[in-house]
DOLUMVO-48372 format. One record per residue: x, y, z of N, C-alpha, C in turn; residue number from 1. Coordinates in Angstrom, 1 decimal. Atoms other than C-alpha are relative to their C-alpha. Layout:
REM DOLUMVO-48372
{n_c1: X	n_c2: Y	n_c3: Z	ca_c1: X	ca_c2: Y	ca_c3: Z	c_c1: X	c_c2: Y	c_c3: Z	pos: NUM}
...
This chain:
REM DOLUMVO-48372
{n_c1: -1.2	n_c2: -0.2	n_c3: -0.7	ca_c1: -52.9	ca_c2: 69.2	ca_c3: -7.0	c_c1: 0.9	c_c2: 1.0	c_c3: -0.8	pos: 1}
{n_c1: -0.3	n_c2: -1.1	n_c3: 1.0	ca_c1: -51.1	ca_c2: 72.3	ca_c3: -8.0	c_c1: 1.6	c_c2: -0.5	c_c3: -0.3	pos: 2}
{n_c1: -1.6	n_c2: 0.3	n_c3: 0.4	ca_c1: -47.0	ca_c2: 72.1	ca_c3: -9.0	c_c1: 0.7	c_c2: 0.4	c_c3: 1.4	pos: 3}
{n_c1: -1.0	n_c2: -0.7	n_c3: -1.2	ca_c1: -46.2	ca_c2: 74.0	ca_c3: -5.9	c_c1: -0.5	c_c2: -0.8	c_c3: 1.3	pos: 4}
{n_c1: 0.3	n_c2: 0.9	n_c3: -1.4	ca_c1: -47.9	ca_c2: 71.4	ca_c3: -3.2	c_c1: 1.4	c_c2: -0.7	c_c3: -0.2	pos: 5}
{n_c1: -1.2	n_c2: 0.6	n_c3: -0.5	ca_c1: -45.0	ca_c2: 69.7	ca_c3: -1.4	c_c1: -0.7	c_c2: -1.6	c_c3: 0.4	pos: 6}
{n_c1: 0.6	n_c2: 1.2	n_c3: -0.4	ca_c1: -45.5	ca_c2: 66.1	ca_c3: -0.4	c_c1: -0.1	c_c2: 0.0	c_c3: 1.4	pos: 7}
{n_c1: 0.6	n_c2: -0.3	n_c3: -1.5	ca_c1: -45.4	ca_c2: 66.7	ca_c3: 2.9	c_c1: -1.7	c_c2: 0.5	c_c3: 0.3	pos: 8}
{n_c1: 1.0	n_c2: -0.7	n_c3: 0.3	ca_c1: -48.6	ca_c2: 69.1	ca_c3: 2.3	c_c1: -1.2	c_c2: -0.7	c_c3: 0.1	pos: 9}
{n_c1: 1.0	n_c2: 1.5	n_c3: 0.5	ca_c1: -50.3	ca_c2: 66.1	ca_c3: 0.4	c_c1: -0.1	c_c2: -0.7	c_c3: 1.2	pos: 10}
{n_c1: -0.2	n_c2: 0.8	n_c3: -1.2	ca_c1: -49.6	ca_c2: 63.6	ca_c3: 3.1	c_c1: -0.6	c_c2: 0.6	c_c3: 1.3	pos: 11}
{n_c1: 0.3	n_c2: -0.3	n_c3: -1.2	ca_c1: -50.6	ca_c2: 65.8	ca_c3: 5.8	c_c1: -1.9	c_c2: 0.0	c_c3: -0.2	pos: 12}
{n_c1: 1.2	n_c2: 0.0	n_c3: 0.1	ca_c1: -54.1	ca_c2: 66.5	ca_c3: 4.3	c_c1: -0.9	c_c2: -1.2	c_c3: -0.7	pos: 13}
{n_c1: 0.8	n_c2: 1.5	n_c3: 0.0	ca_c1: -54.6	ca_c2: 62.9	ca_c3: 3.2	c_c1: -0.3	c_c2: -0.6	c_c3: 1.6	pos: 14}
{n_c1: -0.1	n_c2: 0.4	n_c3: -1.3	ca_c1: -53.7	ca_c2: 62.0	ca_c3: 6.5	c_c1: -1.4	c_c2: 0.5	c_c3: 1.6	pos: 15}
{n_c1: 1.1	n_c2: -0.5	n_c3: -1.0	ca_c1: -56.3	ca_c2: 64.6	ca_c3: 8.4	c_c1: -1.1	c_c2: -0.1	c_c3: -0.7	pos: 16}
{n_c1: 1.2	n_c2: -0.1	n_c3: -0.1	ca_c1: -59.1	ca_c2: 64.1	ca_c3: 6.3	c_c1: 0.1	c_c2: -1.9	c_c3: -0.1	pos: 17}
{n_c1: 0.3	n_c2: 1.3	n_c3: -0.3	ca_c1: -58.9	ca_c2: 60.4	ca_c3: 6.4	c_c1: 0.0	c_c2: -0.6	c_c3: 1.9	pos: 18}
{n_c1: 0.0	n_c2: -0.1	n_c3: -1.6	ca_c1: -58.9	ca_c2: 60.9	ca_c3: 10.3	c_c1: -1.4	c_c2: 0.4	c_c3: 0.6	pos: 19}
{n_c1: 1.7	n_c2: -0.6	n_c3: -0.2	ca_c1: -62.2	ca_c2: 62.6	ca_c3: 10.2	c_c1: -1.0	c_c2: -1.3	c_c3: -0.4	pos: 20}
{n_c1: 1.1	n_c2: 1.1	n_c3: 0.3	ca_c1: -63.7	ca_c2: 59.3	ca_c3: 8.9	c_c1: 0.7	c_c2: -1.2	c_c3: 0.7	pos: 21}
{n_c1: -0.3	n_c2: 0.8	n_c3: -0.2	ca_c1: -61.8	ca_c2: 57.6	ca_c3: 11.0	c_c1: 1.4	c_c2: -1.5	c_c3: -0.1	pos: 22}
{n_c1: -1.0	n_c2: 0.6	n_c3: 0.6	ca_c1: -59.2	ca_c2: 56.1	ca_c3: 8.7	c_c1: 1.1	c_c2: -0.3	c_c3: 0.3	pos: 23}
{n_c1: -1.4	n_c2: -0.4	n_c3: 0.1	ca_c1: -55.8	ca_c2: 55.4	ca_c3: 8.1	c_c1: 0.7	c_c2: -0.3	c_c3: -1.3	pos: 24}
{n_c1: 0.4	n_c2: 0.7	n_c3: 1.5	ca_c1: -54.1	ca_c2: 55.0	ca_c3: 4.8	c_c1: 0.5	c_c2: -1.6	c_c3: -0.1	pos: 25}
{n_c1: 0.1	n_c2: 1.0	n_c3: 0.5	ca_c1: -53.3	ca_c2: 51.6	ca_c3: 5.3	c_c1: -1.6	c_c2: -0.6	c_c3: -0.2	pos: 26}
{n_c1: 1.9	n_c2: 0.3	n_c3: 0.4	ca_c1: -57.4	ca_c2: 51.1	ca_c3: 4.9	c_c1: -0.4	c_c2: 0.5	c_c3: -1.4	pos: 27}
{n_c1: 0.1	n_c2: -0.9	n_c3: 1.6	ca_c1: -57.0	ca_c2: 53.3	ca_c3: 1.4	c_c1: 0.2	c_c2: -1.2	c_c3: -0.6	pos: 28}
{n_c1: -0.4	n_c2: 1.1	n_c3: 0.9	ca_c1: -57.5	ca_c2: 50.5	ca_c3: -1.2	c_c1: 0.6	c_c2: 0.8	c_c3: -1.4	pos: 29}
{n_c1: -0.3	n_c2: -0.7	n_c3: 1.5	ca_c1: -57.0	ca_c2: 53.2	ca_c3: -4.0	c_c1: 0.5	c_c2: 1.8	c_c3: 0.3	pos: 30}
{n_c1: 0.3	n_c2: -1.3	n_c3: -0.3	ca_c1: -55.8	ca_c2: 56.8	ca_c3: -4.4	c_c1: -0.4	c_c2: 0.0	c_c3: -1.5	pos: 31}
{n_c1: 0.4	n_c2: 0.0	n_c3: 0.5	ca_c1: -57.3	ca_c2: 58.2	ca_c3: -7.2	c_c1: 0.3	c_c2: 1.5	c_c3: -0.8	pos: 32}
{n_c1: -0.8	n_c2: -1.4	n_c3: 0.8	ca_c1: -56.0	ca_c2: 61.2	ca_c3: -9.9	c_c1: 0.0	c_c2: 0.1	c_c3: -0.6	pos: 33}
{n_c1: -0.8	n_c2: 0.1	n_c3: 1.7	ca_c1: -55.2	ca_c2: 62.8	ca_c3: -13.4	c_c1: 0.5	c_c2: -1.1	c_c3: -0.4	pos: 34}
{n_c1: -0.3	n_c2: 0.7	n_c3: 0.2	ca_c1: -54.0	ca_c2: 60.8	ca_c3: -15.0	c_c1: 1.8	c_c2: 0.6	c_c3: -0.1	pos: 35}
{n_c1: -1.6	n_c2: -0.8	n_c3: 0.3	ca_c1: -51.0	ca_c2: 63.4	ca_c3: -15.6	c_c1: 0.9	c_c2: -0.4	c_c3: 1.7	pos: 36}
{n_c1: -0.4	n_c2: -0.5	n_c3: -1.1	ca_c1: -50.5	ca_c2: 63.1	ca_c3: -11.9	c_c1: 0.2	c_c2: -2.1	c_c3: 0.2	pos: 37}
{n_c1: 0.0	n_c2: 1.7	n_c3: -1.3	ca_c1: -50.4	ca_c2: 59.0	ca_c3: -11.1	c_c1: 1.1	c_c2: -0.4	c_c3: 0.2	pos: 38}
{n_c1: -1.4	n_c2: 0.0	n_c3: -0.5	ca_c1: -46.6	ca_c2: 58.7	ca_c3: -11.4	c_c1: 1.1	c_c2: 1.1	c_c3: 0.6	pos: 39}
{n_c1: -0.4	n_c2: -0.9	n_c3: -0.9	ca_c1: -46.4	ca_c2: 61.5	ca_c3: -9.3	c_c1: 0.9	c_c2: -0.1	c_c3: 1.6	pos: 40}
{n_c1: -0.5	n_c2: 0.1	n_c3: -1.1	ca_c1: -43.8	ca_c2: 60.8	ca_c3: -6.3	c_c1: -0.7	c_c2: 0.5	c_c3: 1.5	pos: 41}
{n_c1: 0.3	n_c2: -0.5	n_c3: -1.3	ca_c1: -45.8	ca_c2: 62.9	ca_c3: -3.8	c_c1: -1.4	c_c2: -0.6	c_c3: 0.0	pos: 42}
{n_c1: 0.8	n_c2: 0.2	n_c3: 0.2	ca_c1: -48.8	ca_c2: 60.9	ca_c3: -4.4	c_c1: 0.4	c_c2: -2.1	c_c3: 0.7	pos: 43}
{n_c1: -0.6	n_c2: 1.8	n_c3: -0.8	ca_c1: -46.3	ca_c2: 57.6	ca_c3: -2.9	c_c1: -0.3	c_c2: 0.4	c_c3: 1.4	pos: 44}
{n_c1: 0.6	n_c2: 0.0	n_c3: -1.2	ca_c1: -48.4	ca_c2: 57.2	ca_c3: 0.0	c_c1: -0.1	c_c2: -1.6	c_c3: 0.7	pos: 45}
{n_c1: 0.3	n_c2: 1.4	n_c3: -0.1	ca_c1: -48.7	ca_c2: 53.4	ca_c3: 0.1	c_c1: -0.8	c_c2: -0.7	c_c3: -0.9	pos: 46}
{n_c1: 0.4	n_c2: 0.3	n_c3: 0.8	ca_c1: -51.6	ca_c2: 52.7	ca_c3: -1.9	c_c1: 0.1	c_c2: 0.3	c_c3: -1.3	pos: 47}
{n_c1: -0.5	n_c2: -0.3	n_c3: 1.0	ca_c1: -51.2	ca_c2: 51.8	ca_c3: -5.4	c_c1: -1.2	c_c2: 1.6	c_c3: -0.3	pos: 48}
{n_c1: 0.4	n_c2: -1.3	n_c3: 0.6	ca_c1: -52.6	ca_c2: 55.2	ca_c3: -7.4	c_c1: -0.5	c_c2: -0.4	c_c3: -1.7	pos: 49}
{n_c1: 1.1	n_c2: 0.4	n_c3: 1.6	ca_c1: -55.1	ca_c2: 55.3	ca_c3: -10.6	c_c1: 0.2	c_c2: 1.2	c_c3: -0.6	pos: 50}
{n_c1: 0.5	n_c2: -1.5	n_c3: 1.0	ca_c1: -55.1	ca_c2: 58.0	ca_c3: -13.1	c_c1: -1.0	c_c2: -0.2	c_c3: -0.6	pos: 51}
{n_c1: 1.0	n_c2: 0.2	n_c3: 1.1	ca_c1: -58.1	ca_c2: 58.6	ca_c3: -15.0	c_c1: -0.4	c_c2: 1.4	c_c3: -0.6	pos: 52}
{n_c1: -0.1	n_c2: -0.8	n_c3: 1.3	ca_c1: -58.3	ca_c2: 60.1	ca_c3: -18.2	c_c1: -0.7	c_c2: 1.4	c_c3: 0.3	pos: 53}
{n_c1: 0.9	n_c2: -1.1	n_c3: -0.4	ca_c1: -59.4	ca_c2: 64.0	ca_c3: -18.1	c_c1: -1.5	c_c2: 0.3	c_c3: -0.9	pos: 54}
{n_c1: 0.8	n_c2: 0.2	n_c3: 0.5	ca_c1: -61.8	ca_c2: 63.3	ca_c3: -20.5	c_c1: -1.6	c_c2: -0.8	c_c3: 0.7	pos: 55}
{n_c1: 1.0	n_c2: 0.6	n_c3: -0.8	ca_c1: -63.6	ca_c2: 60.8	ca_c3: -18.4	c_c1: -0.5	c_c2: 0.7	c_c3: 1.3	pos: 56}
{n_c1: 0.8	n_c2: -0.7	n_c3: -1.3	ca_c1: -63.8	ca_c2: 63.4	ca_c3: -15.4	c_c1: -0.7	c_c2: 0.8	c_c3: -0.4	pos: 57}
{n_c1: 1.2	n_c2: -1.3	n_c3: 0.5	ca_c1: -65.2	ca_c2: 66.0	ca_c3: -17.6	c_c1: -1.3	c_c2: -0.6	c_c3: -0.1	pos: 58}
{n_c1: 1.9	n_c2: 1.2	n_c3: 0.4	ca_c1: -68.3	ca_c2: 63.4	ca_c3: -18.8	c_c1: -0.3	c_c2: 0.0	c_c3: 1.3	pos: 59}
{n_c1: 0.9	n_c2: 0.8	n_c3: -1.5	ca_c1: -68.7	ca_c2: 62.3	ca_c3: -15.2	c_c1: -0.2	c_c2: 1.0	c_c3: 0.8	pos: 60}
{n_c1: -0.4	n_c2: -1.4	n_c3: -1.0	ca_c1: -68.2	ca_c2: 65.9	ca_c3: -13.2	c_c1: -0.7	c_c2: 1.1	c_c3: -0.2	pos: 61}
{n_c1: 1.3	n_c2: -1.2	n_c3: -0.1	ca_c1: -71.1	ca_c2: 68.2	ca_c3: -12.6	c_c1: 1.2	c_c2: 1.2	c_c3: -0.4	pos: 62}
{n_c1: -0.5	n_c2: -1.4	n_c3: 0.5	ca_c1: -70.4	ca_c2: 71.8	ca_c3: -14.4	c_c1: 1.1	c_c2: 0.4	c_c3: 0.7	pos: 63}
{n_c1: -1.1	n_c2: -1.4	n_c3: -0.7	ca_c1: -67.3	ca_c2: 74.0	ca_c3: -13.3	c_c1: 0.4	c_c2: 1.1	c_c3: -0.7	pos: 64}
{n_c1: -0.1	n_c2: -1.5	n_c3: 0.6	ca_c1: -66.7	ca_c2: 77.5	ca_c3: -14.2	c_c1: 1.6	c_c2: 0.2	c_c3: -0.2	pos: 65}
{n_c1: -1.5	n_c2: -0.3	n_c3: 0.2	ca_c1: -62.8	ca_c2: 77.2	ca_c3: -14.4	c_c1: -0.1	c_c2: 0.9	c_c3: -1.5	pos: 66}
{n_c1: -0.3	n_c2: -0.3	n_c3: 1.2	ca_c1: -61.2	ca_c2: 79.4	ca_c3: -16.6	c_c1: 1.4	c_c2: -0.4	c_c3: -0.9	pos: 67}
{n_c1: -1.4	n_c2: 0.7	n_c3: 0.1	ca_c1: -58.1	ca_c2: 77.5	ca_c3: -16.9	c_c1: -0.1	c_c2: -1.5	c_c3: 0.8	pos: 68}
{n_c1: -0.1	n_c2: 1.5	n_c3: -0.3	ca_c1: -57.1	ca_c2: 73.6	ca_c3: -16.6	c_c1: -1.6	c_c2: -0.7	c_c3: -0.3	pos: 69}
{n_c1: 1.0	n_c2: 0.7	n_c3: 0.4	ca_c1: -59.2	ca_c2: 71.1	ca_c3: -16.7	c_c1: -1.7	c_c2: 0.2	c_c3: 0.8	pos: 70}
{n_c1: 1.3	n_c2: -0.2	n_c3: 0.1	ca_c1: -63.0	ca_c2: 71.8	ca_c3: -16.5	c_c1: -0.9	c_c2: -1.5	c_c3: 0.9	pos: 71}
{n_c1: 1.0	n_c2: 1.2	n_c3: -0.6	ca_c1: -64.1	ca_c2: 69.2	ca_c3: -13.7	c_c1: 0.8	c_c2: 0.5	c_c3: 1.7	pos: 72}
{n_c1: 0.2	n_c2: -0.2	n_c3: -1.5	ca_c1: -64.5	ca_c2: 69.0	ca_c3: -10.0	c_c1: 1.0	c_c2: -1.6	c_c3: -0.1	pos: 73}
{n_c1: -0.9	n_c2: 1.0	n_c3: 0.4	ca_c1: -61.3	ca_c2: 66.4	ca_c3: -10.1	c_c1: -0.2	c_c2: -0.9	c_c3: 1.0	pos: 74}
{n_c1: -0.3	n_c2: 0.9	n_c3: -1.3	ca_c1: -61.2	ca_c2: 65.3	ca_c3: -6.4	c_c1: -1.1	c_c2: -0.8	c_c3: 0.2	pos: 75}
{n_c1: 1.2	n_c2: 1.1	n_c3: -0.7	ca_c1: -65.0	ca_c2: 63.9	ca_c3: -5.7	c_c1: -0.5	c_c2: -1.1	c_c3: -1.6	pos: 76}
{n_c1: 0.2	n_c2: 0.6	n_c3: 1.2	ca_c1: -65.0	ca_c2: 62.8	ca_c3: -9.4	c_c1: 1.0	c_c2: -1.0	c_c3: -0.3	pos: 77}
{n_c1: -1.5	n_c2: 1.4	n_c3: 0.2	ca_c1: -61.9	ca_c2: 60.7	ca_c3: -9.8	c_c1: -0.3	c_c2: -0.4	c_c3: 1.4	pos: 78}
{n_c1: 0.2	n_c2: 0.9	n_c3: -0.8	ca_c1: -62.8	ca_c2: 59.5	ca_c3: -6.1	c_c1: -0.7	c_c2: -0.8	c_c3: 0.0	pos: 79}
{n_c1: 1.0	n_c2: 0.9	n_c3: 0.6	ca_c1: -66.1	ca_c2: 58.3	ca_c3: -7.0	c_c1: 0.0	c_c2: -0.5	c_c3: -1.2	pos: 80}
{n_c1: -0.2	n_c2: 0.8	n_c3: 0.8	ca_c1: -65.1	ca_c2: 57.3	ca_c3: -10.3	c_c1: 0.7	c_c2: -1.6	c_c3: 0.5	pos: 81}
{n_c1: -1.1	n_c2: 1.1	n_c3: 0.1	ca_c1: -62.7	ca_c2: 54.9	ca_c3: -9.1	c_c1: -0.6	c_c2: -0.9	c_c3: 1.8	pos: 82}
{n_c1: 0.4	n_c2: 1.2	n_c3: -1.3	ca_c1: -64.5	ca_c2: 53.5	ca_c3: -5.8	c_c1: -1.2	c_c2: -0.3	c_c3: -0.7	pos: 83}
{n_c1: 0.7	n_c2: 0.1	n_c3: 0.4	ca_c1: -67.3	ca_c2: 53.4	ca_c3: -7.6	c_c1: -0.9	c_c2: -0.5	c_c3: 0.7	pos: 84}
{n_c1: 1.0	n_c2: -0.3	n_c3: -0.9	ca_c1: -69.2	ca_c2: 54.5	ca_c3: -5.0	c_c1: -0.2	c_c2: 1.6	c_c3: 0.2	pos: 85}
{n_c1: 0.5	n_c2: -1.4	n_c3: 0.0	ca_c1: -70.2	ca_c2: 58.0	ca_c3: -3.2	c_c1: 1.1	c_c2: 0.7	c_c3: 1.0	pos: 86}
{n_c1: -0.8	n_c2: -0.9	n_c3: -1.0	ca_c1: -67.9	ca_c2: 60.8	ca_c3: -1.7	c_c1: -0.5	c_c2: 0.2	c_c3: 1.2	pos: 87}
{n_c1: 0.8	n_c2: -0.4	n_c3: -1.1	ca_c1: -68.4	ca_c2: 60.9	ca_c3: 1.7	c_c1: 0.9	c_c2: 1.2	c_c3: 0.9	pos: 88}
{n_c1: -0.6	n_c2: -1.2	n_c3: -0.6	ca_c1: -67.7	ca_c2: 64.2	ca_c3: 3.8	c_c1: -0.1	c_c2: 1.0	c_c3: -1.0	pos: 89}
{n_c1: -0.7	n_c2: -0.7	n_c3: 0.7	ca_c1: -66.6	ca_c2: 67.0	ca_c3: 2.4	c_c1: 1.1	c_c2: -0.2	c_c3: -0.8	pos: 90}
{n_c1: -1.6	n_c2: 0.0	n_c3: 0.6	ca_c1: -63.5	ca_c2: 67.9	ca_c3: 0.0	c_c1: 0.5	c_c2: 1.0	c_c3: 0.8	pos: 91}
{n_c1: -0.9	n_c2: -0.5	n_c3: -1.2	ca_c1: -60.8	ca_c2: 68.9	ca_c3: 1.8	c_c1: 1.1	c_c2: 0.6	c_c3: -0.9	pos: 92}
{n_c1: -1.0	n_c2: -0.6	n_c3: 0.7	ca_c1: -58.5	ca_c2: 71.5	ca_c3: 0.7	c_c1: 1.3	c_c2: 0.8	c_c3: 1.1	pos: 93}
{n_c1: -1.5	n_c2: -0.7	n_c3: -0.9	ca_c1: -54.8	ca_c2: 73.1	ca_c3: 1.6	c_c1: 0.0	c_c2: 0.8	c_c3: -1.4	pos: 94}
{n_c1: -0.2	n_c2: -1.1	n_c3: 1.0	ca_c1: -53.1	ca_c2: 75.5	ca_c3: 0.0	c_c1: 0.2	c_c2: -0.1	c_c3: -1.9	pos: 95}
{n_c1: -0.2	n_c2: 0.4	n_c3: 1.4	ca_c1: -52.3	ca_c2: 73.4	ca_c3: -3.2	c_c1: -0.4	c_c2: -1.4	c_c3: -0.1	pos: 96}
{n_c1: 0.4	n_c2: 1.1	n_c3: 0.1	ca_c1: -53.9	ca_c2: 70.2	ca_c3: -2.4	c_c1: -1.4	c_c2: 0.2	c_c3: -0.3	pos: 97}
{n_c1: 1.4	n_c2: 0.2	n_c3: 0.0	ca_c1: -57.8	ca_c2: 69.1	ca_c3: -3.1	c_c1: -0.2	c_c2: -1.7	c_c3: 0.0	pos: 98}
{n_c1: 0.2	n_c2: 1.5	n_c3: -0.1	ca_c1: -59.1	ca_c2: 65.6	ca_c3: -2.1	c_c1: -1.2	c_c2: -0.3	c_c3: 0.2	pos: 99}
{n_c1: 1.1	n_c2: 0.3	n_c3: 0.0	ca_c1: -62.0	ca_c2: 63.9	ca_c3: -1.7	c_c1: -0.1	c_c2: -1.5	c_c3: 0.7	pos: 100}
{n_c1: 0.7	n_c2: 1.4	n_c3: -0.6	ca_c1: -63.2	ca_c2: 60.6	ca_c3: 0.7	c_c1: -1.1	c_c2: -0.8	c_c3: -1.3	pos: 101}
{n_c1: 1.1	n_c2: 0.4	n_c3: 0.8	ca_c1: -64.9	ca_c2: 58.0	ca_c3: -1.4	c_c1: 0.0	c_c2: -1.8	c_c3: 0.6	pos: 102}
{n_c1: 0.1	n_c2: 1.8	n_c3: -0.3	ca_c1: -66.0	ca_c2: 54.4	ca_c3: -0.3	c_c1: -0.7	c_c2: -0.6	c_c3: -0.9	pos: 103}
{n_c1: 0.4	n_c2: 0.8	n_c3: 0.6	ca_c1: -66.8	ca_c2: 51.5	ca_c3: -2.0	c_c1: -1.5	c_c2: -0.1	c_c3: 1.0	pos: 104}
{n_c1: 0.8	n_c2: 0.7	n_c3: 0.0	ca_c1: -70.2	ca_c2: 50.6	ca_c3: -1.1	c_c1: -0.9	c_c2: 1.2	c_c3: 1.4	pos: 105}
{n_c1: 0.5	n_c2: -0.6	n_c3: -0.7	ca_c1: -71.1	ca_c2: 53.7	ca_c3: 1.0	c_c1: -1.0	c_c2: 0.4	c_c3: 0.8	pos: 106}
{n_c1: 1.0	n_c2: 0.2	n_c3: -1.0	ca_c1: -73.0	ca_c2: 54.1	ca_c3: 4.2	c_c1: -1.4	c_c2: 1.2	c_c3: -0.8	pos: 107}
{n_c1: 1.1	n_c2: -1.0	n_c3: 0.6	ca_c1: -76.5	ca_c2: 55.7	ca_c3: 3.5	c_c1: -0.1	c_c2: 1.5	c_c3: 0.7	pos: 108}
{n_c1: -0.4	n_c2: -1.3	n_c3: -0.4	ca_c1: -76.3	ca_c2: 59.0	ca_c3: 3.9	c_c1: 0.9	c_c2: 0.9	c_c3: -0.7	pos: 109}
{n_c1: -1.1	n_c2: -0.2	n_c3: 0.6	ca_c1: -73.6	ca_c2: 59.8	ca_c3: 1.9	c_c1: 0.0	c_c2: 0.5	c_c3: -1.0	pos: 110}
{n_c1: 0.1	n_c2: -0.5	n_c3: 1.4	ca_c1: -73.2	ca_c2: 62.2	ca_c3: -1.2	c_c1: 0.1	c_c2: -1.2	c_c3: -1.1	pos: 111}
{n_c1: 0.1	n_c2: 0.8	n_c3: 1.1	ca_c1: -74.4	ca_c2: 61.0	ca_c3: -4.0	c_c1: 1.3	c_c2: -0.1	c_c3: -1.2	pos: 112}
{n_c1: -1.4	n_c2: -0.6	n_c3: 1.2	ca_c1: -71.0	ca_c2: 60.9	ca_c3: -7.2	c_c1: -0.9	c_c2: 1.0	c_c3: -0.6	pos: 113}
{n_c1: 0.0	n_c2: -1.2	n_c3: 0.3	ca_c1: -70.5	ca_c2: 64.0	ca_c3: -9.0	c_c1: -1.1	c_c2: 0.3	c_c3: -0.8	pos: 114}
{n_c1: 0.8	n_c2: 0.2	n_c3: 1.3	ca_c1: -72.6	ca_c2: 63.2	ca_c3: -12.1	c_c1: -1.8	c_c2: 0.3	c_c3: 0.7	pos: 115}
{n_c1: 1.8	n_c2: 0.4	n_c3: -0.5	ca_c1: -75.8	ca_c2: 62.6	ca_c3: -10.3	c_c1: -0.5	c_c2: 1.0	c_c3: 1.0	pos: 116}
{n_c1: 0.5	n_c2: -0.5	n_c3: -0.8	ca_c1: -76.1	ca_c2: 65.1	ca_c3: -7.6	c_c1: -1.3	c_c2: 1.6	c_c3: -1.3	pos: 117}
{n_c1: 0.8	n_c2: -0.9	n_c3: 1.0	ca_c1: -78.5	ca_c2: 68.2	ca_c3: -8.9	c_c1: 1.0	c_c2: 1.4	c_c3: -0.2	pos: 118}
């Protein structure tokens, strides 16, 4: 989530990619983020919010070529970190947002977490 996403922004693209699976956020048991980011106001969606450490997304987060910030694929890594299960869909991006679907206990078929895919 960059500095310049608005909450509105966030909210809209939580809102449409949790539509694509059907969702709604009162069905979100978790949102899932930096840790810099968990007392983030635009991130007050309803469900409580996890930060996890940028250390633990780098360990768990297939390679990225950034040349700046943090060096991990944040959104399917902190989703699947913290459902501790597998991203399902795509990540879904806006202009300053990135997110990622992740369910607990995921239907088969379903991307494998970040760490494990090839």
């Amino acid at each position: 989530m960059s500095s310049r996403a608005t909450a509105t922004e966030v909210r809209e693209l939580v809102e449409a990619a949790l539509a694509e699976h059907r969702l709604t956020l009162d069905e979100v048991a978790l949102i899932a983020t930096r840790q810099r980011f968990a007392g983030d106001p635009r991130l007050r969606l309803g469900p409580p919010v996890s930060g996890i450490d940028d250390d633990a997304l780098e360990a768990a987060s297939l390679p990225c070529t950034r040349s700046f910030g943090i060096r991990a694929r944040v959104a399917e890594t902190a989703a699947a970190l913290a459902a501790g299960g597998h991203v399902v869909g795509t990540v879904q991006r806006s202009a300053h947002v990135t997110l990622a679907v992740a369910m607990v206990g995921s239907p088969v078929g379903a991307a494998a977490p970040p760490s494990a895919q090839p």
